[in-house]
C-alpha positions in Angstrom: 3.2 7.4 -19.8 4.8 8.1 -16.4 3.6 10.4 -14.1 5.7 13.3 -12.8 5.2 14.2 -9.2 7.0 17.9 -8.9 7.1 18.1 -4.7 7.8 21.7 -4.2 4.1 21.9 -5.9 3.0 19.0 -3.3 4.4 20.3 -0.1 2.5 23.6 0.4 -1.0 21.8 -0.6 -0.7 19.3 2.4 0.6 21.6 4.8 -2.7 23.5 3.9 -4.9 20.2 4.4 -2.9 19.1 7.3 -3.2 22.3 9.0 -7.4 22.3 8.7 -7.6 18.9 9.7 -5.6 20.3 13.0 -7.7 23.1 13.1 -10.5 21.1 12.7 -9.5 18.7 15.8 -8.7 21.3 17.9 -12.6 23.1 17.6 -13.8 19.4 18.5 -11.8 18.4 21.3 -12.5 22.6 22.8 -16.5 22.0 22.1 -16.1 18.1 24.0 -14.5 20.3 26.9 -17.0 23.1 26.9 -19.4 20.4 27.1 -21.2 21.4 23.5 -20.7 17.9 21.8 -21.0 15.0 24.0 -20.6 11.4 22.5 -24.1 10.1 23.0 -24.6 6.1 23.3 -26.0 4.1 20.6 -29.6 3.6 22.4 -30.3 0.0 23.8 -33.3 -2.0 22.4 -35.8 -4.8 23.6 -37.3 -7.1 21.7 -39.4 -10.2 22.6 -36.2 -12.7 22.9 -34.7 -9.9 24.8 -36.3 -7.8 27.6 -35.7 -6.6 30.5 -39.3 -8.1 31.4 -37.7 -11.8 30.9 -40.9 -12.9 29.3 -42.0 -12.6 25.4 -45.6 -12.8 25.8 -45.2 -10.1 28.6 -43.1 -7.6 26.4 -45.5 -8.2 23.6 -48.8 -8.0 25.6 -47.6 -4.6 27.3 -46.3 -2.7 24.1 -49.6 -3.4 22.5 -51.4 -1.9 25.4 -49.1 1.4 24.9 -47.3 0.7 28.2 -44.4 2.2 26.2 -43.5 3.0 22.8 -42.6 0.2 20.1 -41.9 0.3 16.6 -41.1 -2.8 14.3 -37.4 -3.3 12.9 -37.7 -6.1 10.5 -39.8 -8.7 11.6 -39.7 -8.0 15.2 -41.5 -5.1 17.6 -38.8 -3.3 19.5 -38.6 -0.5 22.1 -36.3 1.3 23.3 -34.7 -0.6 26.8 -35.2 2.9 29.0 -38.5 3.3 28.3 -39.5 -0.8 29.5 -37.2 -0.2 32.8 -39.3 3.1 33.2 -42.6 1.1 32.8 -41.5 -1.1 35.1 -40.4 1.1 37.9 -43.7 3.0 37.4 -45.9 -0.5 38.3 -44.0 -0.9 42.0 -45.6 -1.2 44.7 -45.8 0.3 47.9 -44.9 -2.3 50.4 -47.9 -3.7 52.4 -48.6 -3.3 56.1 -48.8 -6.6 57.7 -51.4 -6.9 60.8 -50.1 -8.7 63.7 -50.9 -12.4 63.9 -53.0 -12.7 67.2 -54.3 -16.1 67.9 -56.7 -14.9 70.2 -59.3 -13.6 67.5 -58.8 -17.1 65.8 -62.3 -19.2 66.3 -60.8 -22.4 66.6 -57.5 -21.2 69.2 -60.3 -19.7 71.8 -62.4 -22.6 71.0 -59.1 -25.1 71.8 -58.0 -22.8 74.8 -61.5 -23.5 76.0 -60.8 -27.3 76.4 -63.4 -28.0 73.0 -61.8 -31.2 71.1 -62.2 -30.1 67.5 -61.9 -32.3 64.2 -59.5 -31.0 62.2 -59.8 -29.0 59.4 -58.7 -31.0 56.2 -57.8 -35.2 55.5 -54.1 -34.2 55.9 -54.5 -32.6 59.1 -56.8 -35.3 60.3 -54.2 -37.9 58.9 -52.1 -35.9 61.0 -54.7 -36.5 64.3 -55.0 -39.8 63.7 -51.2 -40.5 64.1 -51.0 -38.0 67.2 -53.6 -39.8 69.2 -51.9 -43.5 68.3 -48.8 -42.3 70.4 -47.0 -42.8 67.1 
């Protein structure tokens, strides 16, 4: 049995499918323009080998807590990477003030400033002593 293919039959039916598939094309790449369809990134995951955290135990210990949303996928609990970096960010700290160091409220400087000979405070600072006062 052979198959005949008659093209003048054939022609006008592609044109037709070639000419919605350009029709077609042409309303996606006007809605990527407009801004209606945007190509959206497959969505980054952590998992407990794999965290922004850099610690298992920490990644687990935190998503049982609720810190931030995880589901399981398989055998392992996973979350979605944005929402650990948020957690994160959200625990910073404000950056301490420091108080001057002033040596005069120390016990021991006015103590020393007074001429007072003091024993020192620990064996390695008396080690310490010991070798000053041999001249060595």
């Amino acid at each position: 049995m052979s198959a005949v293919v008659h093209l003048p039959t054939l022609l006008p039916l592609l044109a037709d499918t070639l000419d919605v598939l350009a029709r077609t094309m042409r309303a996606h790449a006007d809605a990527v323009e407009i801004g209606g369809a945007i190509a959206q990134p497959t969505p980054r995951y952590a998992t407990a080998k794999s965290n922004p955290l850099g610690s298992a135990r920490t990644f687990l210990e935190a998503g049982r807590r609720g810190h931030f949303a995880t589901f399981k996928r398989g055998r392992e609990v996973v979350a979605l990477w944005t929402d650990v970096e948020t957690w994160i960010e959200s625990r910073k700290l404000a950056p301490r003030e420091r108080k001057p160091g002033d040596d005069a409220d120390d016990d021991r400087t006015l103590l020393r400033r007074a001429g007072v000979r003091l024993q020192p405070a620990n064996d390695a600072a008396a080690a310490r002593h010991r070798k000053r006062s041999r001249g060595c």
